[in-house]
Backbone as a printed PyTorch tensor [residue, N CA C, xyz], in Angstrom:
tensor([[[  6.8590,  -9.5710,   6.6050],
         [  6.1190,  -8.5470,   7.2940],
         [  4.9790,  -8.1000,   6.3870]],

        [[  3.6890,  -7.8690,   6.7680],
         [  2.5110,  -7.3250,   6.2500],
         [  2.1170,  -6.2450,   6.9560]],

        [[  1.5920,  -4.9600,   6.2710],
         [  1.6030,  -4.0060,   6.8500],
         [ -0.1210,  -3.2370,   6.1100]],

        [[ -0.8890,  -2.6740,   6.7240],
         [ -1.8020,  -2.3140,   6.1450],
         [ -2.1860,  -0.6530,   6.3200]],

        [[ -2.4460,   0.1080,   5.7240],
         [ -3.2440,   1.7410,   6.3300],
         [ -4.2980,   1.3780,   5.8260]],

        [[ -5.8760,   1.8000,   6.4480],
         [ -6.7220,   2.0550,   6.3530],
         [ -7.0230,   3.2220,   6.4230]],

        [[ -7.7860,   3.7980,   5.4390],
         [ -7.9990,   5.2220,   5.6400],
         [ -9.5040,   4.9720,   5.5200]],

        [[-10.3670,   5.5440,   6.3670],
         [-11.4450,   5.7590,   6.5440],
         [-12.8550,   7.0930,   6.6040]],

        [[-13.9330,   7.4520,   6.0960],
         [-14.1910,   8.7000,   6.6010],
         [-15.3870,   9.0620,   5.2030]],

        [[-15.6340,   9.8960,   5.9800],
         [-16.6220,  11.0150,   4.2870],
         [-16.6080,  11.2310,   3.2420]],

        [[-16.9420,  10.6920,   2.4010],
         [-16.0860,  11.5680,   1.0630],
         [-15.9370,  13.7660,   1.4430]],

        [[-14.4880,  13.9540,   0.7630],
         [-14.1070,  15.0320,   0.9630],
         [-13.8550,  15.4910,   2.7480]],

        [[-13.5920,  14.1320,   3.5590],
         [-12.8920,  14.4270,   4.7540],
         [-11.6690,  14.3000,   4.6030]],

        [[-10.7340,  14.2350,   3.5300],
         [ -9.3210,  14.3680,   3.4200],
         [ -8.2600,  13.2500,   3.3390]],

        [[ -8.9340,  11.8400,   2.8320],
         [ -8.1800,  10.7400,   3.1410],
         [ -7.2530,  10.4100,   1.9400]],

        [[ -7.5390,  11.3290,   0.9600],
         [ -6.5420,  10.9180,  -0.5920],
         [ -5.8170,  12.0370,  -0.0770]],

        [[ -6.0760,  13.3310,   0.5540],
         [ -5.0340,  14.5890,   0.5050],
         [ -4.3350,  14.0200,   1.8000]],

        [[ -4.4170,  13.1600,   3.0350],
         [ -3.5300,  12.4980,   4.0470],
         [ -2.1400,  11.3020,   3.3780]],

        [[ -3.3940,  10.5690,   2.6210],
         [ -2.4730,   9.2720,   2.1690],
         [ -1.2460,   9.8790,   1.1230]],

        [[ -1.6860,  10.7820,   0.2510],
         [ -0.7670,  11.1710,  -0.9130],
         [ -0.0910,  12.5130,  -0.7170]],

        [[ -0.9620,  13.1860,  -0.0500],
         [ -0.3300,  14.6660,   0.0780],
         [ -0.2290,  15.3030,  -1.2740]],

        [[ -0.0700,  16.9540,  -0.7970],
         [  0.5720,  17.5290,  -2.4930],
         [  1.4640,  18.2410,  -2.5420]],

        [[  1.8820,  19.0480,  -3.2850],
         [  2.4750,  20.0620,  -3.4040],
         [  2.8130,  21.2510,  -2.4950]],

        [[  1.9490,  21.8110,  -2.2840],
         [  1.8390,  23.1190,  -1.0940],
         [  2.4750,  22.0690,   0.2680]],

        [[  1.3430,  21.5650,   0.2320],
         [  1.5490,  20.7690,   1.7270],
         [  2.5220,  19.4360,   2.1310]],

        [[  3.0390,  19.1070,   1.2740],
         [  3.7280,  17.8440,   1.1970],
         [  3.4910,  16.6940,   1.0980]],

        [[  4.4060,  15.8090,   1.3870],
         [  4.0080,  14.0490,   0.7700],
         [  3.1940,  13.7820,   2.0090]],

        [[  1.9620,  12.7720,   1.8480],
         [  1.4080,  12.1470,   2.8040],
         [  1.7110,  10.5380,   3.0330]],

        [[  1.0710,  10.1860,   3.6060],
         [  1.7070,   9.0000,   4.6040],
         [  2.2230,   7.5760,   3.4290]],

        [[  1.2690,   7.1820,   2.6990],
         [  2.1940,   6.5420,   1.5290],
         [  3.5810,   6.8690,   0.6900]],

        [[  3.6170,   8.2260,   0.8000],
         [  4.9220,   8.3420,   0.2010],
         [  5.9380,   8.5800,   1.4440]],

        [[  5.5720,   9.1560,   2.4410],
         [  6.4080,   8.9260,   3.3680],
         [  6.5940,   7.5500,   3.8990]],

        [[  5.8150,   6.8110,   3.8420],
         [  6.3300,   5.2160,   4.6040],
         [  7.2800,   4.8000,   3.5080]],

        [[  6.9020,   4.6450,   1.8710],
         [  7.5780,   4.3090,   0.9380],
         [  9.1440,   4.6790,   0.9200]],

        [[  9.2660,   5.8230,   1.4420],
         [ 10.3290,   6.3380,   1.4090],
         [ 11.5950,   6.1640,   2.6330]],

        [[ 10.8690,   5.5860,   3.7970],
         [ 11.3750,   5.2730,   4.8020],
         [ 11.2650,   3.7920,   4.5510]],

        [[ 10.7060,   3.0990,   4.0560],
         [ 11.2250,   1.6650,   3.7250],
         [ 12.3040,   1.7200,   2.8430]],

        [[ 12.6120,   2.5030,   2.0470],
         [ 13.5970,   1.7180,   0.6260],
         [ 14.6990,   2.8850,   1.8590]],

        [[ 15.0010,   3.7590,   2.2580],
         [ 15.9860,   4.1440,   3.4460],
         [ 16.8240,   3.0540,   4.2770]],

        [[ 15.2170,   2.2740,   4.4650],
         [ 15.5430,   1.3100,   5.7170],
         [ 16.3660,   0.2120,   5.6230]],

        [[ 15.9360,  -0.3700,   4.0510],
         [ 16.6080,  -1.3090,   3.2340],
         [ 18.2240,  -0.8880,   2.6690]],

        [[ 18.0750,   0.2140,   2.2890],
         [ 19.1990,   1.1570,   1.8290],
         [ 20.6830,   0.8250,   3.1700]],

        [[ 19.8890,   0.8730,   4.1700],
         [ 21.1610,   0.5470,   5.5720],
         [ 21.3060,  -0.3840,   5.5910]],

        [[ 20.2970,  -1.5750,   5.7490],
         [ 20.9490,  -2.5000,   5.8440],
         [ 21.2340,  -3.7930,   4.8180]],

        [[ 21.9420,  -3.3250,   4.0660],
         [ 22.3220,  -4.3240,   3.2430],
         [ 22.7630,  -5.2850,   3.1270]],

        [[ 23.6950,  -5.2570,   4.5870],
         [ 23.9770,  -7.1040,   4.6540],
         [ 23.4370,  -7.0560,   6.2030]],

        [[ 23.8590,  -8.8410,   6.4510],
         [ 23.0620,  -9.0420,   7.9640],
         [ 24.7520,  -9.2920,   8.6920]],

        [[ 24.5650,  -9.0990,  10.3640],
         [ 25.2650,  -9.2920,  10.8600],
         [ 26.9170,  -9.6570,  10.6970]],

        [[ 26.8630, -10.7760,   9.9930],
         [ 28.1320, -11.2830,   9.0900],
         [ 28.9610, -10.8780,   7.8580]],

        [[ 27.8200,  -9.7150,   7.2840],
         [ 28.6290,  -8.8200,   6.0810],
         [ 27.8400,  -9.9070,   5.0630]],

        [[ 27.3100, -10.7460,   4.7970],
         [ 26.4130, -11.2880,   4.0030],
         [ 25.3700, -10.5140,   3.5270]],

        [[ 25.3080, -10.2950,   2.3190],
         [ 24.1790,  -9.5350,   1.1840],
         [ 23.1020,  -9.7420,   1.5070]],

        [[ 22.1040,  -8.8740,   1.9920],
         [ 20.6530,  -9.4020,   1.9740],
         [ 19.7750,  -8.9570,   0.7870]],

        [[ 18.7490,  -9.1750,   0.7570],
         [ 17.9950,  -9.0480,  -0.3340],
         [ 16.7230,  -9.1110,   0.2000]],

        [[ 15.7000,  -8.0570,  -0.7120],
         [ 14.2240,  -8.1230,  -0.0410],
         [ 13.8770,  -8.0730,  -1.1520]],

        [[ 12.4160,  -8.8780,  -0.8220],
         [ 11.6970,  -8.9800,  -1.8210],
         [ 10.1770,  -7.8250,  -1.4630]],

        [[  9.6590,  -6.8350,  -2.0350],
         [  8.9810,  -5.6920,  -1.9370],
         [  7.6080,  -5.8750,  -2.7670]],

        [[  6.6280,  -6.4880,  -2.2780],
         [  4.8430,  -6.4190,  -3.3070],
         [  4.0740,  -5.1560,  -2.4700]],

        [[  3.2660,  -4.8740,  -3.4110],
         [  2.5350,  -3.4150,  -2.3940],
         [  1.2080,  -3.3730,  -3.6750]],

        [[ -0.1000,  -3.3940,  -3.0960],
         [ -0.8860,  -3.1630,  -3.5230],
         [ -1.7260,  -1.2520,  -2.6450]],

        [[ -2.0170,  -0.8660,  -3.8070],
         [ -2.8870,   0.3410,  -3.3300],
         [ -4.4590,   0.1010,  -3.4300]],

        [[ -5.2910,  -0.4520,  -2.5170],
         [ -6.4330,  -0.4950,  -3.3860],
         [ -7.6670,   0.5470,  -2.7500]],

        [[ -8.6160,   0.9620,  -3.5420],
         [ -9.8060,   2.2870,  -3.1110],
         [-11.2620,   0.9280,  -3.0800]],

        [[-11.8470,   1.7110,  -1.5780],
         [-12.9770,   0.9200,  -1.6050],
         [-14.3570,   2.0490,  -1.9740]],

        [[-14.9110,   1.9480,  -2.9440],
         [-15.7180,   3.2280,  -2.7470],
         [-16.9470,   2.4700,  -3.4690]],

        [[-18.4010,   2.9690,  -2.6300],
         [-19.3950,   2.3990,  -3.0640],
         [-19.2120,   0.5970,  -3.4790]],

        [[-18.8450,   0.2760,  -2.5610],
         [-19.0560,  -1.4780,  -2.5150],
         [-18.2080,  -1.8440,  -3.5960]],

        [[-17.7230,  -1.0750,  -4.0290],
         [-16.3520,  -1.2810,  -5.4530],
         [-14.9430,  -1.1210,  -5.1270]],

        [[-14.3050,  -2.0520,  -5.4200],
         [-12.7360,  -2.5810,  -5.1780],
         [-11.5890,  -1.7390,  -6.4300]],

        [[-11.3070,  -0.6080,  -6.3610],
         [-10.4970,  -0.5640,  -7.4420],
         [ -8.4390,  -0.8540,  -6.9470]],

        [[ -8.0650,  -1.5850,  -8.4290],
         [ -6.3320,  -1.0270,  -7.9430],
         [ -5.8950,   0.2410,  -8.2040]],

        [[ -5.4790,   0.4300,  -7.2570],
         [ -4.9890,   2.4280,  -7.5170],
         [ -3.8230,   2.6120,  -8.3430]],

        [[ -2.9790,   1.2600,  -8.6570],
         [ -2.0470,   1.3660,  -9.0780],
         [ -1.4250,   0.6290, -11.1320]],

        [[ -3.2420,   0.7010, -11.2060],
         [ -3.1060,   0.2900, -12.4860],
         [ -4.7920,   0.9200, -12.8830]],

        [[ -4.6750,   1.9560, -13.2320],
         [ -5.5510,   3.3570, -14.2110],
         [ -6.4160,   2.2380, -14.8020]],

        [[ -7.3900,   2.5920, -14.6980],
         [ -8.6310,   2.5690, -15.7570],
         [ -8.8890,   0.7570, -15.2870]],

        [[ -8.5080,  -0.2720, -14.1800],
         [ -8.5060,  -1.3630, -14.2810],
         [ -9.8040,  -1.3580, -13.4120]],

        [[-10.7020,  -2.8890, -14.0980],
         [-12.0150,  -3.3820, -13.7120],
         [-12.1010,  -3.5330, -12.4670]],

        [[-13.0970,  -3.2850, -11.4850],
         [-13.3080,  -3.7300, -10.4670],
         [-12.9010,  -4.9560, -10.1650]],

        [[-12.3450,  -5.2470,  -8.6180],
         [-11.7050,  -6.3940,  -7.8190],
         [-12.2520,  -7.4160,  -7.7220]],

        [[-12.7860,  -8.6430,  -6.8790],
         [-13.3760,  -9.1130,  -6.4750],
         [-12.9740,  -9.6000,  -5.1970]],

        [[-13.7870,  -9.8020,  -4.3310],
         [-13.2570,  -9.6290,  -2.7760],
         [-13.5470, -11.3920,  -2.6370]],

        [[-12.7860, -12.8520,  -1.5110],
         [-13.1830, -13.7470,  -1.9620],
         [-12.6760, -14.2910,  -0.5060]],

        [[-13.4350, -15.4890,  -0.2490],
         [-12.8090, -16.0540,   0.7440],
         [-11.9200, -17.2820,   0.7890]],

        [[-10.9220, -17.6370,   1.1050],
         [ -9.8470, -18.7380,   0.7340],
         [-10.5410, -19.9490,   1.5710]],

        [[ -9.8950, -21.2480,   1.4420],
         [-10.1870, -22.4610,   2.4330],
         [-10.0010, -22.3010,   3.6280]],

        [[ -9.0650, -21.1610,   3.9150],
         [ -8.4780, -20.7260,   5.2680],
         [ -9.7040, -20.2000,   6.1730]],

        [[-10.5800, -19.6000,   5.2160],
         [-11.6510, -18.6250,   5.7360],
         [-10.9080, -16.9880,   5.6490]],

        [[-10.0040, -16.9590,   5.2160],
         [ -9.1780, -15.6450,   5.1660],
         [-10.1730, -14.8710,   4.2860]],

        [[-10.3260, -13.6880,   4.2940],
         [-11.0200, -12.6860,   2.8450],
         [ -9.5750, -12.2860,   2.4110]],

        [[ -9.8550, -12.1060,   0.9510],
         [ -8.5220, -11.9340,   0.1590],
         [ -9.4380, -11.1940,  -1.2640]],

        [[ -8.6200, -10.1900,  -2.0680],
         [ -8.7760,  -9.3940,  -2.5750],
         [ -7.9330, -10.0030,  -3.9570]],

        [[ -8.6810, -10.8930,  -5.0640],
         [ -8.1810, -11.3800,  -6.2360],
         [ -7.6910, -10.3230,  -7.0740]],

        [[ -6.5650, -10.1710,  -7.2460],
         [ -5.4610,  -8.6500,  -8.0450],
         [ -5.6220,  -9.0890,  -9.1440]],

        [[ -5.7280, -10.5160, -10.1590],
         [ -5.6890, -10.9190, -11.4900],
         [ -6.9980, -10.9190, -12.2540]]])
């Protein structure tokens, strides 16, 4: 399964205080999905037959601002580069 949020809008229309939420106001939508996935996983631990399942979990955060790619989830790291595969897919090089 692949899953994406786009957050879109103005700077200072509210899309880091939606996605993350704070304190006063609570968690926003990344920490709430996060939290309802590892829940979700949490139930079902085996499949049908009582057999163990296992998931495998990648998650990139990335900020598009001014034509610049950053990872949100590794501080102070160089801009992205955005690229197109043989597929014709656009894909976002993380290394």
């Amino acid at each position: 399964m692949n899953v994406q949020v786009f957050a879109y809008g103005a700077t200072g229309s509210g899309k880091t205080h939606t996605m993350i939420g704070n304190h006063s106001a609570g968690p926003g939508v990344m920490v709430l999905a996060m939290r309802d996935l590892y829940e979700a996983m949490e139930l079902s631990k085996n499949d049908d037959k009582g057999n163990p399942l296992s998931y495998k979990l990648e998650m990139t955060y990335m900020e598009i601002y001014n034509e610049h790619i950053r990872d949100l989830l590794v501080p102070d790291s160089p801009n992205l580069d955005m690229q197109q595969n043989g597929k014709g897919e656009i894909q976002v090089s993380l290394s």
